[in-house]
FIMARNU-950100 format. One line per field, with one value per atom (N, C-alpha, C, O): residue number from 1; x, y, z. Coordinates in steps of 0.1 Angstrom, whole numbers. Last residue first. Layout:
<gulos>
k = c(NUM_...)
X = c(X_...)
Y = c(Y_...)
Z = c(Z_...)
</gulos>
This chain:
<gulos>
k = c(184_184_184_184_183_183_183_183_182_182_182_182_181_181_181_181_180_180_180_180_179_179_179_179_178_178_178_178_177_177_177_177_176_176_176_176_175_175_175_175_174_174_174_174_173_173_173_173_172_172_172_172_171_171_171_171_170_170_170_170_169_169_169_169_168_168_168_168_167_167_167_167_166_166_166_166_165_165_165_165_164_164_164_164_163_163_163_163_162_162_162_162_161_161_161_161_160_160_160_160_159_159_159_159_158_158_158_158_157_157_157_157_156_156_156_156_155_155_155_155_154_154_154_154_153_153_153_153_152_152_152_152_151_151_151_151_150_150_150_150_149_149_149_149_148_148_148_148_147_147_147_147_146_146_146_146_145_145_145_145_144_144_144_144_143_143_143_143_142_142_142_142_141_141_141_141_140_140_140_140_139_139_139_139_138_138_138_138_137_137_137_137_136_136_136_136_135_135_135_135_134_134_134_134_133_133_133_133_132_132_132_132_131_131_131_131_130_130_130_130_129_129_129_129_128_128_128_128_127_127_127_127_126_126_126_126_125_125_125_125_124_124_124_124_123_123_123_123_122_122_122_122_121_121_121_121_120_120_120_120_119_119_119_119_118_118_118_118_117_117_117_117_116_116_116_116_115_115_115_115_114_114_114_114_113_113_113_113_112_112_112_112_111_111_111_111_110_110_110_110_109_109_109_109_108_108_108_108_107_107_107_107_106_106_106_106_105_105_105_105_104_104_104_104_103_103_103_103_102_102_102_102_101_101_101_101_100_100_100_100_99_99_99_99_98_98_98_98_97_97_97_97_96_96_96_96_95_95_95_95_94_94_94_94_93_93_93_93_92_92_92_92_91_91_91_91_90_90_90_90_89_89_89_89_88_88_88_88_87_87_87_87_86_86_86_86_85_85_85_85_84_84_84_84_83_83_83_83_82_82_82_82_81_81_81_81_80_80_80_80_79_79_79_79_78_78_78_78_77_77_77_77_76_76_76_76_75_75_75_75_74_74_74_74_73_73_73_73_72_72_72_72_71_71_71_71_70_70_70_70_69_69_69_69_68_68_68_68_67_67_67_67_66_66_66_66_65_65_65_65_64_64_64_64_63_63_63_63_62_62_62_62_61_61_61_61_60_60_60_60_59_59_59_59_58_58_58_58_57_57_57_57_56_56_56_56_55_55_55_55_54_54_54_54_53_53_53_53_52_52_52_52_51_51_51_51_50_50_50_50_49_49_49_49_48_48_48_48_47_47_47_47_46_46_46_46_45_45_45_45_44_44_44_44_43_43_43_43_42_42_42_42_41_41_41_41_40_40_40_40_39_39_39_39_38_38_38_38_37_37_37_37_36_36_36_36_35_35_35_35_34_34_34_34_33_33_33_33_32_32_32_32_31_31_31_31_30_30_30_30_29_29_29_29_28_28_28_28_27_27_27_27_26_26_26_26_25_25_25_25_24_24_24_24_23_23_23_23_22_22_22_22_21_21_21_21_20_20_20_20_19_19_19_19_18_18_18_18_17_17_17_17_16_16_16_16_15_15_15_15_14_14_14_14_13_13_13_13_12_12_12_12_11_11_11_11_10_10_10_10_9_9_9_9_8_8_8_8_7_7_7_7_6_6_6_6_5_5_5_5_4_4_4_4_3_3_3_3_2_2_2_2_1_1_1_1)
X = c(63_66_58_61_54_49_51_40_67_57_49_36_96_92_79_75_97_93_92_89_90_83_89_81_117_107_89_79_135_134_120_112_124_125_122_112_129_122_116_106_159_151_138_135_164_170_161_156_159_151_153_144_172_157_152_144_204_197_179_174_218_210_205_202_258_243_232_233_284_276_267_264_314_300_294_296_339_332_319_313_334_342_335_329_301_321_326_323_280_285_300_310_261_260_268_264_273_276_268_268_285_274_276_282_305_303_293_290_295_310_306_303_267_272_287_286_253_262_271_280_228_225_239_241_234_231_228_225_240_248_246_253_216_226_235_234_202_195_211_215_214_216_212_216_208_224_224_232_183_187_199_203_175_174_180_183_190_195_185_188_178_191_193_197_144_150_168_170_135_137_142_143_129_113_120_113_155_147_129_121_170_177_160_158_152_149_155_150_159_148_143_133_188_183_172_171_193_187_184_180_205_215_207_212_179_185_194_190_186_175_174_170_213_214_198_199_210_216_217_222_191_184_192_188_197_198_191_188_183_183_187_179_162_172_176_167_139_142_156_161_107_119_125_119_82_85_100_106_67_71_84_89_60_54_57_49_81_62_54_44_104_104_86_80_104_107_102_96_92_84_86_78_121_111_97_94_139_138_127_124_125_124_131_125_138_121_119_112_165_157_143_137_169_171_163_158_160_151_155_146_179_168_158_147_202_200_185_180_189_195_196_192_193_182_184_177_218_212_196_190_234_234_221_217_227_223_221_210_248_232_233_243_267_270_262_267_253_264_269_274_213_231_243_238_192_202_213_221_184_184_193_200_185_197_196_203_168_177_186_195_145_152_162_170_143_141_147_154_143_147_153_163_116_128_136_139_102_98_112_121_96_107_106_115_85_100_108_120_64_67_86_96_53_56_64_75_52_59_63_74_27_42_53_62_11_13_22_24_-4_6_12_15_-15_-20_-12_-16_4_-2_-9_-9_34_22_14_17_67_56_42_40_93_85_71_66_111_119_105_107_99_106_107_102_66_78_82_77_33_45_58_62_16_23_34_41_-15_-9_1_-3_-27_-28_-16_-9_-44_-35_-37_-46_-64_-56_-49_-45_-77_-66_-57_-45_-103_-88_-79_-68_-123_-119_-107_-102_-149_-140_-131_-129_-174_-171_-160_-159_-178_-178_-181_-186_-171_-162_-164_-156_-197_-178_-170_-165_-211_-215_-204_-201_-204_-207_-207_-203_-208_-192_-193_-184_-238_-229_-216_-211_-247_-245_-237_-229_-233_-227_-230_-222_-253_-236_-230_-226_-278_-273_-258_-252_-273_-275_-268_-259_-269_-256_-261_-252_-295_-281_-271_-264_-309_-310_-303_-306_-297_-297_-297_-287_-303_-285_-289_-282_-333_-329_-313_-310_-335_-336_-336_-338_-327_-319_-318_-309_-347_-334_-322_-311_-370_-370_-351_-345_-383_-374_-366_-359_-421_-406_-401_-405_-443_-442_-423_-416_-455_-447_-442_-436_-473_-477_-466_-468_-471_-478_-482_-489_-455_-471_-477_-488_-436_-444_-451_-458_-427_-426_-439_-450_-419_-431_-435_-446_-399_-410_-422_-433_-379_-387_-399_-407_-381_-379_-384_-392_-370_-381_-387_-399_-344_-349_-364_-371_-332_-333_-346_-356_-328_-342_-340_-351_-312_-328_-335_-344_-286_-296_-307_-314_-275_-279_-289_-296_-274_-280_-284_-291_-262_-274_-276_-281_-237_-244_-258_-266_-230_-230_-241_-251_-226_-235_-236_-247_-204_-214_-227_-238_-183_-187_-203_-212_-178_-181_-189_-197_-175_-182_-190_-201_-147_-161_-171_-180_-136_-132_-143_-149_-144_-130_-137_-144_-158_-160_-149_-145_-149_-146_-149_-137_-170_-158_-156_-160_-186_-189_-175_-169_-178_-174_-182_-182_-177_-191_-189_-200_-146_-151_-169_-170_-120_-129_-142_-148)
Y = c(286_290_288_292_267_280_284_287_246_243_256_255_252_249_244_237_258_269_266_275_230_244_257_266_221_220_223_219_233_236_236_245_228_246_246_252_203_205_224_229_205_196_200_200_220_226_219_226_202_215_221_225_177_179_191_192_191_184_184_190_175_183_182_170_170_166_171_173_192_185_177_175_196_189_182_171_211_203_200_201_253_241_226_227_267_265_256_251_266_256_263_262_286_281_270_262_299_307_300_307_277_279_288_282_273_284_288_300_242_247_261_258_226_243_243_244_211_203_219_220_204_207_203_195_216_201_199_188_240_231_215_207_249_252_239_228_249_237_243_234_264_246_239_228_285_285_264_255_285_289_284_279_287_277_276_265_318_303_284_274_333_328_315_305_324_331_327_315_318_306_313_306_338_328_320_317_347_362_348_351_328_331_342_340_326_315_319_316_349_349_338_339_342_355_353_355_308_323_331_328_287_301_307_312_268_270_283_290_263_264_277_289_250_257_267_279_221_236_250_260_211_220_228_238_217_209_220_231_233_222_215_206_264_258_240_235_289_280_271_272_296_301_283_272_299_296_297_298_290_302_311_321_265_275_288_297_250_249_257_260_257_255_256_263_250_269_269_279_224_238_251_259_218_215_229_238_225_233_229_235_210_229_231_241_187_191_205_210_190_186_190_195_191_198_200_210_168_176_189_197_154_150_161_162_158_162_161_172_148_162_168_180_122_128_141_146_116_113_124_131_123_131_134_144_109_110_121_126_115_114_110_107_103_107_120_129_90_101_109_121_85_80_90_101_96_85_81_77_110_117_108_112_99_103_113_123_76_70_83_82_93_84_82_88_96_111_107_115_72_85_92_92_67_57_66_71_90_88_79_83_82_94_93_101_57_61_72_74_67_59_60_63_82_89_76_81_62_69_80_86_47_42_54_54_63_63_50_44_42_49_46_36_22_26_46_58_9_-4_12_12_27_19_16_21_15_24_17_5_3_2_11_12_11_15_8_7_-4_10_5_-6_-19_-20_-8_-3_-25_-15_-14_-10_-52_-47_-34_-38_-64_-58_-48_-37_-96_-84_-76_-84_-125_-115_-106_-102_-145_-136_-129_-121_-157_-164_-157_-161_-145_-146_-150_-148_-173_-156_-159_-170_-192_-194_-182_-180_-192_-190_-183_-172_-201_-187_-179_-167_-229_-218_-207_-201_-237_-240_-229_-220_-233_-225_-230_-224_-251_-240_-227_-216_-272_-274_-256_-249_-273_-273_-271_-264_-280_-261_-266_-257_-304_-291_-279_-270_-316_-320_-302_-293_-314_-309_-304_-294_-325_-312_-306_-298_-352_-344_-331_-323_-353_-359_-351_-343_-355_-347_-346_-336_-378_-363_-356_-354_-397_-394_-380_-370_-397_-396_-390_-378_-409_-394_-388_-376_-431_-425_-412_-407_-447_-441_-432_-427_-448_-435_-434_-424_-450_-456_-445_-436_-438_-443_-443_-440_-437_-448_-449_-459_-420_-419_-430_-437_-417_-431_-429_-438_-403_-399_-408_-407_-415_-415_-407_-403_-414_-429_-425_-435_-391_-397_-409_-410_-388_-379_-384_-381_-404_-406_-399_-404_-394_-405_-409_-415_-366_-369_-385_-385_-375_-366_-366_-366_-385_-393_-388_-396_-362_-369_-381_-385_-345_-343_-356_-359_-366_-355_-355_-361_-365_-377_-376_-387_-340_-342_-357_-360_-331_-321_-325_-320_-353_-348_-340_-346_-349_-361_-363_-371_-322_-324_-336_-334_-334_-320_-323_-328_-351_-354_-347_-353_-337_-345_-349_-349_-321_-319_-324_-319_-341_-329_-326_-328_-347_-356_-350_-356_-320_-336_-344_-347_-289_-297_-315_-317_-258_-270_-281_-282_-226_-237_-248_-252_-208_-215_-225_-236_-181_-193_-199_-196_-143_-155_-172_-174_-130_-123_-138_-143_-129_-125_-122_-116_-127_-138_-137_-147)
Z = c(-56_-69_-80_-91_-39_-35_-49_-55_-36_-41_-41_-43_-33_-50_-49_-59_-8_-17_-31_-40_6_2_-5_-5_-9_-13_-6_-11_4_-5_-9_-12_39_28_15_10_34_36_33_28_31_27_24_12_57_42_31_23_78_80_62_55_72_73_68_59_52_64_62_53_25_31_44_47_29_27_29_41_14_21_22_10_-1_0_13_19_7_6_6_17_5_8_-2_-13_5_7_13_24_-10_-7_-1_-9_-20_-8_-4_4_-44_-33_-20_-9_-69_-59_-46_-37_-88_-85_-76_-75_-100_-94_-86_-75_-99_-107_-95_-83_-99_-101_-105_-113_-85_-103_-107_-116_-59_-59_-81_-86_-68_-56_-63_-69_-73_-81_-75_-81_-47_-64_-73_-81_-29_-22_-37_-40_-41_-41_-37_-41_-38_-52_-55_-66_-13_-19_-32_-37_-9_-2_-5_0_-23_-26_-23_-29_-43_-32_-28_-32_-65_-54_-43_-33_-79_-79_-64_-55_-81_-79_-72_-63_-97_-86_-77_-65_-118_-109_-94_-83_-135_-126_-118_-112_-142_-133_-127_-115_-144_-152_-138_-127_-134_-139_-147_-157_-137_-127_-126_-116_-162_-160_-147_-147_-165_-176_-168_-169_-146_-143_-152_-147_-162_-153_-145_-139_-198_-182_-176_-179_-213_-217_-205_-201_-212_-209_-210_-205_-197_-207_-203_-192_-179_-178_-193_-197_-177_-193_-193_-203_-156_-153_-171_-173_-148_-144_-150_-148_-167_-170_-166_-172_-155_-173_-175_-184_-131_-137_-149_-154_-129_-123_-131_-136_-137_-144_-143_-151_-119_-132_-142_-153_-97_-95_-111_-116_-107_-104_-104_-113_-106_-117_-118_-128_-77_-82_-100_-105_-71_-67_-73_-76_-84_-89_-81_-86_-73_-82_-84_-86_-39_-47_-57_-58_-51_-46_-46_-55_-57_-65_-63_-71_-33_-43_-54_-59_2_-13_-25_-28_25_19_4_-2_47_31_21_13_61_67_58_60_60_59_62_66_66_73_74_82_47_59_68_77_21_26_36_35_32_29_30_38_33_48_42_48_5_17_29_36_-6_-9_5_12_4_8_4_15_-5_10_12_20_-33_-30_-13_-11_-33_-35_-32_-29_-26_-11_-21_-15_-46_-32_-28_-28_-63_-70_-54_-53_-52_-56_-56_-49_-29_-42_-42_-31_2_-4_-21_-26_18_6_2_0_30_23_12_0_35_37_28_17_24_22_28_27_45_32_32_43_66_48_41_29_91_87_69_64_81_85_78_68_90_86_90_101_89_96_87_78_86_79_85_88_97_97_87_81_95_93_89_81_100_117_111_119_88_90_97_99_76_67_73_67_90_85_78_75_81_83_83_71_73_86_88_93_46_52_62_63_49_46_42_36_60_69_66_73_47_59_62_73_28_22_34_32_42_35_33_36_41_56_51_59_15_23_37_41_13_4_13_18_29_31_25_32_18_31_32_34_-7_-9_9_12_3_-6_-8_-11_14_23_15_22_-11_-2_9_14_-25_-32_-16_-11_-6_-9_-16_-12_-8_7_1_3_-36_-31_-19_-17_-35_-40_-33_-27_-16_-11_-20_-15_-27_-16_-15_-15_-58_-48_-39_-43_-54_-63_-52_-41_-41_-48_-51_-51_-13_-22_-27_-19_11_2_-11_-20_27_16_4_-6_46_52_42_44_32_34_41_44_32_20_24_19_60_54_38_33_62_71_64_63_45_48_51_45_58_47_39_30_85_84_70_69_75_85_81_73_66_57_65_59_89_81_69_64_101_107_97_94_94_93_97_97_92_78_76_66_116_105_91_82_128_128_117_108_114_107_114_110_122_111_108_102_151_154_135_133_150_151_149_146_138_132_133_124_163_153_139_132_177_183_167_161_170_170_172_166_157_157_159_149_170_160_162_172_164_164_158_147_172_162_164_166_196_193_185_189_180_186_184_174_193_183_191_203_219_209_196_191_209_224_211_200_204_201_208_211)
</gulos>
């Protein structure tokens, strides 16, 4: 608040106002009748009283600031100027870096993306993206071991990076893939 005048409350206030507005009206008068002004002074003393009134009401409320609020980031929501469509895949991305499980959905769906890429970059063909994904030359564009985690995650039984049970991706794998599906 520092460099700010402090908010005027209650009588103070009041008062500092019904100067501003019984001064010049007062002044207003006075200068009327030593001009000899004929018509009836006091209407136009209230016009000029109600004009004051308004710009004072007018200079109140563009004083007045937005009311101290700020804009706080909380974990799991996107900042204030973040795409939409990023800050979902961002809830995504925490959600199954977080949980114990992860998230398949997110998996497939990244998986979906790199066959998209193959399909637009690169003319590879195919109706799913595991159909996309099982061409020769995506194995040769994605290199094995992301090749083997988008098969995996596409849903291909036969993935030479999975033995055993399913896993979840970690950060580092995550984040491979999709540099190299932004390189491709």
């Amino acid at each position: 608040m520092s460099g700010q005048r402090p908010h005027l409350h209650g009588w103070e206030a009041a008062g500092r106002r019904a100067l501003l507005v019984l001064v010049p009206s007062v002044l207003l008068v006075l200068l009327l009748r030593a001009l000899d002004f004929g018509p009836v002074l006091v209407p136009l003393v209230l016009v000029v009283a109600l004009l004051l009134l308004t710009l004072l009401l007018l200079g109140d409320a563009m004083r007045v600031g937005a009311g101290g609020w700020t804009e706080e980031h909380r974990p799991g929501s996107p900042p204030p100027t973040m795409d939409l469509r990023l800050a979902a895949w961002v809830r995504r991305v925490e959600t199954h870096l977080t949980s114990r499980g992860g998230d398949d959905e997110l998996e497939a769906r990244v998986a979906a993306v790199a066959a998209d890429a193959l399909r637009r970059r690169h003319g590879l063909s195919g109706e799913a993206p595991l159909d996309v994904l099982r061409a020769s030359a995506a194995a040769d564009l994605l290199g094995a071991e992301v090749h083997g985690r988008l098969l995996a995650a596409a849903g291909a039984s036969d993935a030479s990076d999975t033995p055993g049970p399913h896993r979840p991706w970690r950060a580092d794998e995550l984040a491979a893939t999709v540099r190299r599906l932004e390189e491709i």
